[in-house]
Backbone bond lengths (Angstrom), bond angles and torsions (degrees), N, CA, C in turn:
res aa  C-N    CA-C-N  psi(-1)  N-CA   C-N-CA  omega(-1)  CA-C   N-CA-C  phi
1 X - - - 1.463 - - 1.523 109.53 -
2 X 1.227 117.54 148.84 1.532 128.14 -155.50 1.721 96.82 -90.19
3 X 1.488 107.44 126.33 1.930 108.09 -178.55 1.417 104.73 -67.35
4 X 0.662 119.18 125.92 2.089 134.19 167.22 1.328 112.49 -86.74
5 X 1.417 110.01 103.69 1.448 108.36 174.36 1.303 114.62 -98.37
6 X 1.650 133.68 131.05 1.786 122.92 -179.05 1.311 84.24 -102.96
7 X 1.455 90.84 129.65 1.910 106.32 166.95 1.527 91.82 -94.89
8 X 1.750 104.07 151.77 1.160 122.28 171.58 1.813 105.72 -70.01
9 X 1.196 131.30 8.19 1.494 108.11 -166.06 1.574 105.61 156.32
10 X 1.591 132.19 121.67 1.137 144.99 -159.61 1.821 90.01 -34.76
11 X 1.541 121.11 145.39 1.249 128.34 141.68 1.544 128.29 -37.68
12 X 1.325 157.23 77.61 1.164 159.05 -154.60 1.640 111.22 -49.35
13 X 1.430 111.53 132.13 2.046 101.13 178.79 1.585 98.59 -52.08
14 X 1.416 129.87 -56.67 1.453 97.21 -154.09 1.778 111.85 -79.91
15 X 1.022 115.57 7.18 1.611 119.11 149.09 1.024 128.74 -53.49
16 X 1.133 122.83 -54.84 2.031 141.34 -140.08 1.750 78.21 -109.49
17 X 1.522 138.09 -45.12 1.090 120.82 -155.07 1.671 101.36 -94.11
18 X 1.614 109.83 -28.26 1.528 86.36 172.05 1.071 128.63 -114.32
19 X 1.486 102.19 38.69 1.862 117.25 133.07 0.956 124.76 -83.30
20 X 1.355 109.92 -26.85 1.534 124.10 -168.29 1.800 107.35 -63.28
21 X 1.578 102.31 -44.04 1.101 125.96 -177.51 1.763 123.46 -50.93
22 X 1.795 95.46 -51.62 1.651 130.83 178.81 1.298 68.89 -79.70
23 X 1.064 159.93 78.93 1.430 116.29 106.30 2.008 90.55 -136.03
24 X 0.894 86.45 -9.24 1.941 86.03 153.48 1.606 117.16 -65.20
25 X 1.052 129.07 -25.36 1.361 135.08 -138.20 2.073 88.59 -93.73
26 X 1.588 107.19 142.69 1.746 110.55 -173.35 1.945 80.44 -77.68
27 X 1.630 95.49 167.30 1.632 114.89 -163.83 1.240 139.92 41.93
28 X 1.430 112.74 -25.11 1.204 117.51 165.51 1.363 134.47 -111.19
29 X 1.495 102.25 -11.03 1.070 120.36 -166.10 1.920 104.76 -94.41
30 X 1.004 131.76 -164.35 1.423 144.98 -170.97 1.181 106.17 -74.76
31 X 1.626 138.02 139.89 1.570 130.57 171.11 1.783 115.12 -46.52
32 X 0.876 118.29 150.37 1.537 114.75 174.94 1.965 116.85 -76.79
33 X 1.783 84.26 -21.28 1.767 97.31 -171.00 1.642 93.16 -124.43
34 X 1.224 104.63 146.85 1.644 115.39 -157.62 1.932 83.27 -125.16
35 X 1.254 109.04 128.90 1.706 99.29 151.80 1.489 119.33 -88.34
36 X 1.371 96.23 170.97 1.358 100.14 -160.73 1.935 124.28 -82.62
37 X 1.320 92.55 -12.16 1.489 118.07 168.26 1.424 122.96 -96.38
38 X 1.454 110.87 21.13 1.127 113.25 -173.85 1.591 119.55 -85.21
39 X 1.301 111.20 142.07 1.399 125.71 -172.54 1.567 126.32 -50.95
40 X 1.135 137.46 102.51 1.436 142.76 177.60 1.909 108.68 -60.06
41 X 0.621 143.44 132.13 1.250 138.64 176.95 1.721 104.44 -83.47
42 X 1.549 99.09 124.87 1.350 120.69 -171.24 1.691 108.72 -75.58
43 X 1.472 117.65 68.32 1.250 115.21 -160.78 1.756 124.01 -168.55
44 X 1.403 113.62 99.49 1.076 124.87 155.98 1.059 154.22 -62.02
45 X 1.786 116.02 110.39 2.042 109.92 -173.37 1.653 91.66 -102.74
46 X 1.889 81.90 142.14 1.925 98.40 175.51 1.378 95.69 -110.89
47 X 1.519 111.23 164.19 1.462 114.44 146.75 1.623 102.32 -132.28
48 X 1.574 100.07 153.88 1.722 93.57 -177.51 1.746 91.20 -129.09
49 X 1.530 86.19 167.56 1.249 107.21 -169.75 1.331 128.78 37.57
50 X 1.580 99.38 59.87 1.643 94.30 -173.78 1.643 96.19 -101.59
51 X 1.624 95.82 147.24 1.512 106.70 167.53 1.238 133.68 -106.72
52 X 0.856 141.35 134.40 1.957 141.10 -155.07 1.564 95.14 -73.27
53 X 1.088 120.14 125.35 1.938 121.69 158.54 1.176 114.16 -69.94
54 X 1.164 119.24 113.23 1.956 127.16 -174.26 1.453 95.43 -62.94
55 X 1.269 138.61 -20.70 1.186 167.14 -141.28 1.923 87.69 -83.65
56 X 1.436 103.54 -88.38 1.104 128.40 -137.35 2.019 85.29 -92.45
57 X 1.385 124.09 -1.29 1.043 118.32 -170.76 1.222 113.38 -109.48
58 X 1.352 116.33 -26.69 1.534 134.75 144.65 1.462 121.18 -30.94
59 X 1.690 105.95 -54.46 1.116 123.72 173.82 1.776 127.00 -52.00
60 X 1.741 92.90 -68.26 1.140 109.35 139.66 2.031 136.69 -5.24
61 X 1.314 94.42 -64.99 1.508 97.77 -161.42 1.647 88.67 -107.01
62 X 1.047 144.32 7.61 1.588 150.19 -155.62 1.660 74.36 -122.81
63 X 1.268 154.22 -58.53 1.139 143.56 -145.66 2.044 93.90 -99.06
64 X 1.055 103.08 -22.94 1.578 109.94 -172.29 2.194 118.75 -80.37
65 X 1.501 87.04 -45.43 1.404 138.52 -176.17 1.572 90.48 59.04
66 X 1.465 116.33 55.93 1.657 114.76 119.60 1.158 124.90 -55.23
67 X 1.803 109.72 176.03 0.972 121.80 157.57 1.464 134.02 -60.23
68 X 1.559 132.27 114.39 1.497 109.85 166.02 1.525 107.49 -92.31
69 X 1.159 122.08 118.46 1.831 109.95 162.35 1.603 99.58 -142.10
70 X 1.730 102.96 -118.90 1.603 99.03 -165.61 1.738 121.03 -99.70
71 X 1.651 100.22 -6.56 1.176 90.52 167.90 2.323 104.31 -123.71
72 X 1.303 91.22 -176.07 1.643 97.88 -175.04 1.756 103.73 -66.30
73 X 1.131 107.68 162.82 2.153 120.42 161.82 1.753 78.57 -70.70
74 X 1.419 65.76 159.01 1.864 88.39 159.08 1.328 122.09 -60.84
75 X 1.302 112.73 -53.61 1.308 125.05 -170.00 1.561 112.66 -80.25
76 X 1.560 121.18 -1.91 1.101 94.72 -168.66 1.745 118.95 -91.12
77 X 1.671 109.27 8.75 1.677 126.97 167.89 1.850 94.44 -45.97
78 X 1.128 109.05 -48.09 1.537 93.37 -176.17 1.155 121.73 -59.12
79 X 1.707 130.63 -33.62 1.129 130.61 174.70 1.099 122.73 -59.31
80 X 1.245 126.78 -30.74 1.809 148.44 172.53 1.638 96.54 -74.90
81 X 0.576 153.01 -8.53 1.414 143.54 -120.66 1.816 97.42 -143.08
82 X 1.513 107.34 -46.75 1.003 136.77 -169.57 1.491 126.43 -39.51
83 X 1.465 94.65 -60.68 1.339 96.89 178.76 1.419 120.56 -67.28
84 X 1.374 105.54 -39.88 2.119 104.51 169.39 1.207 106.24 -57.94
85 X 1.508 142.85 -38.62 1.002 138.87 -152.02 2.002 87.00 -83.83
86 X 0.840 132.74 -45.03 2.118 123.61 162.30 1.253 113.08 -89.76
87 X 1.126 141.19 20.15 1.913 132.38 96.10 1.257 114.94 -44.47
88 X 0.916 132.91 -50.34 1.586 123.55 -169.72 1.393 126.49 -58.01
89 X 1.558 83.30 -51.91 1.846 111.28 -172.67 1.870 113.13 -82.91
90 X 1.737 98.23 -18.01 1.583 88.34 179.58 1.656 97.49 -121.63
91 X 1.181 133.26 31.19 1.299 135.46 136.76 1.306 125.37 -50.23
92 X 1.533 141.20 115.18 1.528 155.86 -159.10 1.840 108.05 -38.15
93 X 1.285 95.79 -49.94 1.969 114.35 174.30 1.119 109.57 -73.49
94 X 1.375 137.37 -30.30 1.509 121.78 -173.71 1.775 110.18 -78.98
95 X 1.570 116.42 135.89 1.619 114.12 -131.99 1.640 87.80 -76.17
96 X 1.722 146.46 -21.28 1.198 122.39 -171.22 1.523 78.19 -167.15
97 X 1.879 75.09 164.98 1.793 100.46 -153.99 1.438 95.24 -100.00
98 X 1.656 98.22 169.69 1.176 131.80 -157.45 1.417 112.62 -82.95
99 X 1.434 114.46 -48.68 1.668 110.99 170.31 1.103 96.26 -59.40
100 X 1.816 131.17 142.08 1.551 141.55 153.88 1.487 72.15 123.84
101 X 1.571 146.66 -80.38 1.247 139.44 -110.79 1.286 104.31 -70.28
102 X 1.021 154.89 110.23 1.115 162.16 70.28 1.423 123.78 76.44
103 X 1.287 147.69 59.61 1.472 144.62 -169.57 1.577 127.07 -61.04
104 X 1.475 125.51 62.47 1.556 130.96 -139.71 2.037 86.09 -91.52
105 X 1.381 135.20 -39.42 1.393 105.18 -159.20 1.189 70.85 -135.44
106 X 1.652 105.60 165.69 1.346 129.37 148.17 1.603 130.72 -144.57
107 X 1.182 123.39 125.76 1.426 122.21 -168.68 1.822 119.96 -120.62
108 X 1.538 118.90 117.47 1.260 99.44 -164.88 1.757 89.60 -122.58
109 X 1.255 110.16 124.07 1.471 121.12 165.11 1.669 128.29 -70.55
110 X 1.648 123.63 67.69 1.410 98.07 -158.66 1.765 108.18 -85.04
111 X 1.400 109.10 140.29 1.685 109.12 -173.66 1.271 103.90 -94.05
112 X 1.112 127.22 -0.46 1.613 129.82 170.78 2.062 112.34 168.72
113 X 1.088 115.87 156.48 1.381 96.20 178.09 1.376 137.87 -73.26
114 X 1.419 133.63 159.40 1.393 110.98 -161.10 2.365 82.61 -122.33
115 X 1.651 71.98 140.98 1.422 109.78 176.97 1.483 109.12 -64.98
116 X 1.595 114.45 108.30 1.656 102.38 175.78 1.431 126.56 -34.56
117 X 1.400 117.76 -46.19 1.248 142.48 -161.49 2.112 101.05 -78.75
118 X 0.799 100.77 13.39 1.694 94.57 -162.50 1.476 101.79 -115.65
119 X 1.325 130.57 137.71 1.513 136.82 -145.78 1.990 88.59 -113.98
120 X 1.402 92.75 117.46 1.426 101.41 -161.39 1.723 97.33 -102.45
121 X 1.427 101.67 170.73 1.895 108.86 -166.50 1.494 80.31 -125.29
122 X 1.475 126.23 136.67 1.492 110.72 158.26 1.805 107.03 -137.45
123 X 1.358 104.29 154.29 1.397 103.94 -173.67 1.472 123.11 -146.15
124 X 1.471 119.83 114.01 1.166 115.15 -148.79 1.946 111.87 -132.90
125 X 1.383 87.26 139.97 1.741 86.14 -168.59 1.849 99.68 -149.16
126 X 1.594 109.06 167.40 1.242 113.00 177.78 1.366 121.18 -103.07
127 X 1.026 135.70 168.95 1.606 130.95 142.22 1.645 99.03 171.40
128 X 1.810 100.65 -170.17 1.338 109.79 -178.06 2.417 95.54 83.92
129 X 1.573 96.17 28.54 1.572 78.52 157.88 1.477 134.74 -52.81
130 X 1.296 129.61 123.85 1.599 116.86 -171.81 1.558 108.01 -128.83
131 X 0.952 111.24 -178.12 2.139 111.92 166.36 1.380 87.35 -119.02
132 X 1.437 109.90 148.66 1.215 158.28 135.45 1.283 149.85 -115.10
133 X 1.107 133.44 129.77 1.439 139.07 179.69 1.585 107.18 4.64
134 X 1.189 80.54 -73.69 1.724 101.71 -168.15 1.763 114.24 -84.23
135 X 1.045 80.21 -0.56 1.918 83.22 176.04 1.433 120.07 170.65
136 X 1.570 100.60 -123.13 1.491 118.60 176.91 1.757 96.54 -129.12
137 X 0.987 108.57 128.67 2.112 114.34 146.87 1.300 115.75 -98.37
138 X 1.432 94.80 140.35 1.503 98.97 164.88 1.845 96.59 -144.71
139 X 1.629 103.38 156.52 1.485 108.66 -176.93 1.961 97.55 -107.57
140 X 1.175 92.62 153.40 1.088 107.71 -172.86 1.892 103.51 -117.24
141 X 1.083 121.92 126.43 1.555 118.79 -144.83 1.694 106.46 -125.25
142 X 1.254 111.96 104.08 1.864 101.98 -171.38 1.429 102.39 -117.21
143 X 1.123 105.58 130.77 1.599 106.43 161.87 1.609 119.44 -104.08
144 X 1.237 138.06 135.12 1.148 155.36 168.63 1.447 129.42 -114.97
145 X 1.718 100.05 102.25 1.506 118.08 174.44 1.265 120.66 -104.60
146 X 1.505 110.69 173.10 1.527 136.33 171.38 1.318 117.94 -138.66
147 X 1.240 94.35 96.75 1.859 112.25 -153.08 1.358 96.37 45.63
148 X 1.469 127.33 -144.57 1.543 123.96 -147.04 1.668 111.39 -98.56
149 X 1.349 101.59 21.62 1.733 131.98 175.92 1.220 101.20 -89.69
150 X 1.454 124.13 108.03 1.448 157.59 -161.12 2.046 96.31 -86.96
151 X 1.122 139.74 92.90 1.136 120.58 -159.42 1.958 96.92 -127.21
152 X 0.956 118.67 -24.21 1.459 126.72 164.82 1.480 141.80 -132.30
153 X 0.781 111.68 144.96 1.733 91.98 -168.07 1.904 100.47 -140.63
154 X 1.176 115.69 131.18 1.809 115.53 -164.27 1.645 95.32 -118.48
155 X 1.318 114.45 149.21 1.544 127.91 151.10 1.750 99.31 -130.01
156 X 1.406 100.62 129.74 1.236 120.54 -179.16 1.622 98.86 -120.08
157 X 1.423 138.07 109.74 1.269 159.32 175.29 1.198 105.53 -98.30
158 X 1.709 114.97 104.25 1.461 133.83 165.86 1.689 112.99 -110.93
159 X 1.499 113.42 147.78 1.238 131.54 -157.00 1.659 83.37 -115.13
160 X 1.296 113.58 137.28 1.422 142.40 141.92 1.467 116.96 -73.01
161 X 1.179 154.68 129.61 0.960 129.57 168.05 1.349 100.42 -120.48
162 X 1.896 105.34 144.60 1.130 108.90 -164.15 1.809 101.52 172.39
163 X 1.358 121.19 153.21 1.464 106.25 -178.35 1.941 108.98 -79.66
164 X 1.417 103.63 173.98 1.443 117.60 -172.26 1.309 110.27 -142.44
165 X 1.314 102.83 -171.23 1.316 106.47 174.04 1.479 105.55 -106.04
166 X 1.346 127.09 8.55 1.338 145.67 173.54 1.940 102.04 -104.23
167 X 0.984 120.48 -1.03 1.353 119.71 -172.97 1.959 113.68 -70.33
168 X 1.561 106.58 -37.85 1.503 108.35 176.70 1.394 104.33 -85.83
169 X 1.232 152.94 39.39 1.310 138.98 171.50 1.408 105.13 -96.96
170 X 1.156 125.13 -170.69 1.519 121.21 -154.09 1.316 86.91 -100.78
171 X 1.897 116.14 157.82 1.813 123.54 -165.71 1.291 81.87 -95.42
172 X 0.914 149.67 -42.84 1.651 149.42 176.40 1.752 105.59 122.43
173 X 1.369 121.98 -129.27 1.412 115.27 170.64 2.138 101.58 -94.09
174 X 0.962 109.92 162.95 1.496 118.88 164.01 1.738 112.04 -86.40
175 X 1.485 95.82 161.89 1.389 93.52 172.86 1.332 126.15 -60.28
176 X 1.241 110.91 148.71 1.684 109.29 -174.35 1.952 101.04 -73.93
177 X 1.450 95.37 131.27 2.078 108.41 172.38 1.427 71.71 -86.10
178 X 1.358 148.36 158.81 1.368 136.86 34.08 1.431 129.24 -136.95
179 X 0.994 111.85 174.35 1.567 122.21 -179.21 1.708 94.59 13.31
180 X 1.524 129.21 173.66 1.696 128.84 133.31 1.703 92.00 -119.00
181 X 1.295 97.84 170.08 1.439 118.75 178.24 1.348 104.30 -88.58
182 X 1.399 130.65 126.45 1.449 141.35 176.99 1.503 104.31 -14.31
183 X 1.592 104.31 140.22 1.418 111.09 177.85 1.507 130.90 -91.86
184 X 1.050 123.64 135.26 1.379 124.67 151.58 1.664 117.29 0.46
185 X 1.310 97.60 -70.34 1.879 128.05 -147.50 1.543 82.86 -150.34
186 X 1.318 93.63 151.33 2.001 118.46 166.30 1.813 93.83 -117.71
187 X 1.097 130.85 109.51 1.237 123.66 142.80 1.576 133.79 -73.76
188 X 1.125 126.23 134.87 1.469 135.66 -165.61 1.640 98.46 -129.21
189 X 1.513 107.76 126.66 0.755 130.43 -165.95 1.682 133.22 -139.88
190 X 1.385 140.38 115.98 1.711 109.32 -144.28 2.255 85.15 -158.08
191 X 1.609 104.20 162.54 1.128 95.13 -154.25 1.898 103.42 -70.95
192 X 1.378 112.57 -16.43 1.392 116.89 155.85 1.549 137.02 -41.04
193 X 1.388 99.07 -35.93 1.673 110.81 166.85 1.388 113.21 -73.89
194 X 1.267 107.73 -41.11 1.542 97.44 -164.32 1.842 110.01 -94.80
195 X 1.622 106.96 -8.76 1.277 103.38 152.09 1.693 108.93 -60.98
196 X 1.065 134.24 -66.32 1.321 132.80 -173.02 1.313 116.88 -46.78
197 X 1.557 120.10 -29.10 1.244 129.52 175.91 2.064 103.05 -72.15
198 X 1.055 95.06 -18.78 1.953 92.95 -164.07 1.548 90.91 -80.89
199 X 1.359 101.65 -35.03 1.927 100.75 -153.19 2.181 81.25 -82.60
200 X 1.306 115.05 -49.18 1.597 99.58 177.53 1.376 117.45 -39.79
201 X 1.635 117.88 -50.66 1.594 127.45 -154.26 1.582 113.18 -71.30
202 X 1.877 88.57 -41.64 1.639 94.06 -157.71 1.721 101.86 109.86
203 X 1.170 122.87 -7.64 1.868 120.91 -149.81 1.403 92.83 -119.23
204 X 1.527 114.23 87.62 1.490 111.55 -167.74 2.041 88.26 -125.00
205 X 1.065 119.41 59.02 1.468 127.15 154.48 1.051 111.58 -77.16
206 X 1.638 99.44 137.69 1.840 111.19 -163.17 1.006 105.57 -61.10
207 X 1.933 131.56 -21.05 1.719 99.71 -169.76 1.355 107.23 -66.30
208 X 1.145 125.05 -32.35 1.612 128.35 -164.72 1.570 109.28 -80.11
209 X 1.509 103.01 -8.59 1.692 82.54 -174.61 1.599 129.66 -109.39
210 X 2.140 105.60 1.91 1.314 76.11 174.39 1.657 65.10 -165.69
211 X 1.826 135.13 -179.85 1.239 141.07 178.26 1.396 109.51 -71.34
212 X 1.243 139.29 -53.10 1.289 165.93 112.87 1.617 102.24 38.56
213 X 1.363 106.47 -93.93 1.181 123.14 173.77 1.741 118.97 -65.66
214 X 1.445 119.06 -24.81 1.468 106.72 168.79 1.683 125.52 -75.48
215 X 1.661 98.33 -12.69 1.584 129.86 -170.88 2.107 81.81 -71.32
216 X 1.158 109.68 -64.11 1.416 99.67 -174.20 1.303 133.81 -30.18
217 X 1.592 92.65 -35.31 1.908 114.70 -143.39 2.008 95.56 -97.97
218 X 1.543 114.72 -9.97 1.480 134.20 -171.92 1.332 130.13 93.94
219 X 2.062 109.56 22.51 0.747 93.53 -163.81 1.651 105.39 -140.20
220 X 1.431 113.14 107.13 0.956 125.54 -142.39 1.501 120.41 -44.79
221 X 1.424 138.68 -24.07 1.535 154.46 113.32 1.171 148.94 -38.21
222 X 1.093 157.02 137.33 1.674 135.81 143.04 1.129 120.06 -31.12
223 X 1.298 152.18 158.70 1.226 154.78 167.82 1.561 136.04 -152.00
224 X 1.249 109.40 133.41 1.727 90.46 -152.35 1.189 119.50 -89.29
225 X 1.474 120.36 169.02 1.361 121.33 -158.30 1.315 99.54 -54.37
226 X 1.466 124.98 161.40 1.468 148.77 163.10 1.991 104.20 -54.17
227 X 1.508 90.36 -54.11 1.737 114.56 -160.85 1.889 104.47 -66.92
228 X 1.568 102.92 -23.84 1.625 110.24 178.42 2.205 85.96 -82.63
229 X 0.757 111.24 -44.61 1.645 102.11 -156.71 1.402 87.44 -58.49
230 X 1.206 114.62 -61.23 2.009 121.08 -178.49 1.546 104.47 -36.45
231 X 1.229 136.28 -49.03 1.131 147.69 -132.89 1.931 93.73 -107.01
232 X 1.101 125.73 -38.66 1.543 142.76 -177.11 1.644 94.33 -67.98
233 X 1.418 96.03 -62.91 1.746 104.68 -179.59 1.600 136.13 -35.01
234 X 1.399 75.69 -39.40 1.735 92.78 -173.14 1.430 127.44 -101.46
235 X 1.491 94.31 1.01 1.425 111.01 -166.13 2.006 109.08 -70.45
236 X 1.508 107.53 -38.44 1.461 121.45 169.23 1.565 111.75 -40.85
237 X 1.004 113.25 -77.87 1.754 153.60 147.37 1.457 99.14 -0.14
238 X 1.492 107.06 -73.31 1.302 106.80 -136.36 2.055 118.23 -62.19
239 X 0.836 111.05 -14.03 1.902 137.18 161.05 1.453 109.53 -37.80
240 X 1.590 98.94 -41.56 1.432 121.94 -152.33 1.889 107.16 -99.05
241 X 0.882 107.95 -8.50 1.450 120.84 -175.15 1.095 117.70 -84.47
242 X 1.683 137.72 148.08 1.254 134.50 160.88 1.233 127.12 -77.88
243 X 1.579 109.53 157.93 1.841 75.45 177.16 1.480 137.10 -97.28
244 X 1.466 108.97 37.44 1.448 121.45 170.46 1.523 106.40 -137.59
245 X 1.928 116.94 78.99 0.941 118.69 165.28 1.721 110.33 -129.88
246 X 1.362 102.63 -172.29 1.461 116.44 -177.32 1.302 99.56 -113.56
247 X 1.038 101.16 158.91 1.779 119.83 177.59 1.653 107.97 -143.24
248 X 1.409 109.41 115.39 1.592 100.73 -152.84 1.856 89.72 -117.52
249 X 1.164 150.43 107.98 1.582 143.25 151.24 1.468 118.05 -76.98
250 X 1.172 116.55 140.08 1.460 136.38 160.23 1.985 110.52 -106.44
251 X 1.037 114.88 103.27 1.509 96.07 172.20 1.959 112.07 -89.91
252 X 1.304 93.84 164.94 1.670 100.64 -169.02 1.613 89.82 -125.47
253 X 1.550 110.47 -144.98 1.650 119.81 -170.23 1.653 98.36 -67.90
254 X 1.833 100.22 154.83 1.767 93.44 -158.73 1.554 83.27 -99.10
255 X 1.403 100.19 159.28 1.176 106.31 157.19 1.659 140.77 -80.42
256 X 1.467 104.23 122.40 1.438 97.62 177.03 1.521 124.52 -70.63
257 X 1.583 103.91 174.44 1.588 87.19 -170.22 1.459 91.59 -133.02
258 X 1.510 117.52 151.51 1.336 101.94 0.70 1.976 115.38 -108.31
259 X 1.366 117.63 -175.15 1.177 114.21 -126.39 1.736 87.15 -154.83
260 X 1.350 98.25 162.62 1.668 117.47 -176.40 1.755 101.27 -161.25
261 X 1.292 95.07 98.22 1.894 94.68 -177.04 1.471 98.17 -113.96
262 X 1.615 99.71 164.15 1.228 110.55 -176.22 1.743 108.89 -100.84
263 X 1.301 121.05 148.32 1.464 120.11 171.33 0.845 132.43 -124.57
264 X 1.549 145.94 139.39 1.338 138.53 -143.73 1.475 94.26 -139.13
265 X 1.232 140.13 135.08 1.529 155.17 170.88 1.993 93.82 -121.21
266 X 1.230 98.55 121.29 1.514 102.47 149.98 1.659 116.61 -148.57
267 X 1.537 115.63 139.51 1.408 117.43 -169.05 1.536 86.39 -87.23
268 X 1.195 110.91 131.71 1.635 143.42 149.69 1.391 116.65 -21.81
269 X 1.521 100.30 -54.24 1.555 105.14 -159.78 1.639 98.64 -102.73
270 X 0.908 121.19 38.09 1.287 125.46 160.16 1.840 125.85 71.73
271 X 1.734 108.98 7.59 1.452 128.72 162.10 0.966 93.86 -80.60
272 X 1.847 104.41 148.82 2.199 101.19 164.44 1.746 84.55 -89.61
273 X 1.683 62.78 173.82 1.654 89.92 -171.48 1.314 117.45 -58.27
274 X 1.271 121.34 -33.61 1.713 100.50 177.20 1.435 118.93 -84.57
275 X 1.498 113.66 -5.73 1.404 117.51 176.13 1.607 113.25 -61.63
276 X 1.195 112.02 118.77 1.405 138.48 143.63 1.887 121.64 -29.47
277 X 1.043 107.60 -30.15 1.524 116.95 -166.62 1.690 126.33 -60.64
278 X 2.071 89.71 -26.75 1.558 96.34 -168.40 1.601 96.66 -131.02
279 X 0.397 111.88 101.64 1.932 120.28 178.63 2.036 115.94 -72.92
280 X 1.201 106.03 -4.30 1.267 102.23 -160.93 1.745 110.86 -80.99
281 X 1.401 91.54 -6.40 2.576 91.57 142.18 1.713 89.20 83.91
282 X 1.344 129.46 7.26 1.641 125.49 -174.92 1.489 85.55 -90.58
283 X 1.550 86.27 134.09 1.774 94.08 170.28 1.295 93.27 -153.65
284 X 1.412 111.40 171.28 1.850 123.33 160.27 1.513 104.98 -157.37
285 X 1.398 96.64 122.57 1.342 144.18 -143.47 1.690 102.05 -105.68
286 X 1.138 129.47 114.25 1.527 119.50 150.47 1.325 117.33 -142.55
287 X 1.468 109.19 154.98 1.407 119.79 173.67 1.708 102.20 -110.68
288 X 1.885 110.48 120.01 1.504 96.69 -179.14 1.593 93.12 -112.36
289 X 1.383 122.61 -171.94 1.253 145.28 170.29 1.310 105.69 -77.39
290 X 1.699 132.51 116.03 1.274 156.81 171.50 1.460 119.60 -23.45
291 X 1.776 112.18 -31.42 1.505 116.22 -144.31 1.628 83.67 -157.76
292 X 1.549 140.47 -9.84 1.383 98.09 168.95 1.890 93.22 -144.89
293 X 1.668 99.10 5.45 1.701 91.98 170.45 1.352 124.37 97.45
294 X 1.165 113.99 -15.03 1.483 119.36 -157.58 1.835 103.79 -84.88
295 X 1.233 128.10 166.22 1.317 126.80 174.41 0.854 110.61 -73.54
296 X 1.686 127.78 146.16 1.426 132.86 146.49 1.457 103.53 -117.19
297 X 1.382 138.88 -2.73 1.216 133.65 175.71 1.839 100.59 -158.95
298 X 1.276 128.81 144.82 1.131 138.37 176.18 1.852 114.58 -143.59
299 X 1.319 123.13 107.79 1.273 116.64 175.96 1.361 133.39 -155.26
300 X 1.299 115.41 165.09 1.824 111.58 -171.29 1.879 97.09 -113.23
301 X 1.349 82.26 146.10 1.604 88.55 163.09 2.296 91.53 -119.71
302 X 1.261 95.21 146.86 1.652 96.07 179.83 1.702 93.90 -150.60
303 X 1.044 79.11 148.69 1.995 108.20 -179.56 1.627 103.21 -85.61
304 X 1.138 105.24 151.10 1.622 114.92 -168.94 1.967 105.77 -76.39
């Protein structure tokens, strides 16, 4: 059975990040090559009774342009979620670190909406190491209560990158270059937003925070979080949802900044999107590239 540790009080960013950091570092720092049987640490951090800052959620959804009112966005369990989830990953035993890793899926189960005002339990652990093409996955696993009322549940899917024994299999097709068909929504996007988005989230990793530091990481820009594109996406939508659905992301090539993407909302069940008629919250969601089409975000919202 997995040890449960209750921390007295969220992990602090410049904690989690300058471990995160030390464990970049050659000899002391984390192996560069991970095997593939490597050990997950059998071990859960909680925090209880945490309360949302109207403060920082304002912020939050003002940088997102969700909704702020009386209950949470969907997405914002990840922000809560967050800081255990770099406890986990920059703990000495867990096999590779957190700066570099890669944020490729994300899936948030909501079982009903959660009340700003409501003193939440959250509990967060890893596993499910796998090989992939491109590396290693591992899911990152949060549960979110209200007292012993199960009300969210997150998988956060991070990429190692690194070769495998899955590395020669075929890449499949590439993203499609061309044209997209007129958008939905124009999103605008610039390295100012997604600073504001780091200081809202808590998620201040160097690729996102300045050219400098994303130049390190291989990537010739800053680029903004995955969790802001999810969070932009759904914001149309989110009115339209029940309150026991899923919200499932795949991210693709990141966006550099700064940036002008196109967005696509289409209801599933065959109402357009601003129609009123069908309430049942199925949508599929993408953000493509302006000028050659390709994904930078792909996702479903689905009703329970």
């Amino acid at each position: 059975m997995a040890k449960t540790i209750t921390l007295p009080s969220a992990p602090g960013t410049a904690e989690v990040y300058s471990k995160a950091v030390g464990a970049m570092l050659p000899v002391i720092g984390k192996p560069a090559t991970v095997r593939a049987d490597a050990t997950i640490p059998d071990r859960r951090y909680r925090l209880e009774n945490i309360r949302v800052d109207a403060q920082r959620l304002h912020a939050y959804t003002r940088v997102t342009g969700q909704r702020f009112g009386s209950t949470l966005p969907v997405t914002y369990p990840f922000v809560l979620q967050f800081p255990l989830a770099m406890k986990v990953m920059t703990d000495n035993d867990f096999p590779f670190g957190a700066v570099g890793s890669v944020h490729v899926e994300n899936s948030i189960h909501r079982l009903r909406p959660i009340g700003v005002d409501e003193p939440l339990t959250i509990d967060t652990h890893a596993e499910n190491l796998r090989e992939h093409r491109k590396g290693l996955l591992v899911d990152m696993i949060s549960e979110v209560r209200v007292g012993s009322e199960l009300v969210t549940t997150q998988v956060a899917t991070f990429l190692k990158q690194q070769r495998t024994s899955l590395s020669d299999e075929p890449r499949g097709p590439a993203p499609k270059e061309i044209a997209p068909p007129p958008p939905d929504a124009v999103l605008s996007v610039d390295l100012g937003r997604i600073r504001q988005y780091a200081e809202a989230s808590g998620d201040r990793n160097p690729i996102h925070m300045g050219n400098l530091t994303a130049k390190a990481f291989g990537f010739p820009k800053a680029i903004a979080h995955g969790m802001w594109s999810a969070a932009a996406a759904i914001a149309n939508v989110e009115a339209q949802l029940p309150d026991d659905v899923t919200y499932t992301v795949r991210f693709g090539k990141p966006i550099l900044l700064p940036a002008k993407v196109n967005l696509y909302t289409r209801r599933i069940d065959g109402a357009g999107a601003g129609s009123g008629a069908n309430m049942s919250g199925n949508f599929d969601l993408s953000i493509l590239n302006r000028r050659k089409g390709y994904p930078h975000l792909t996702a479903t919202t689905r009703s329970a």
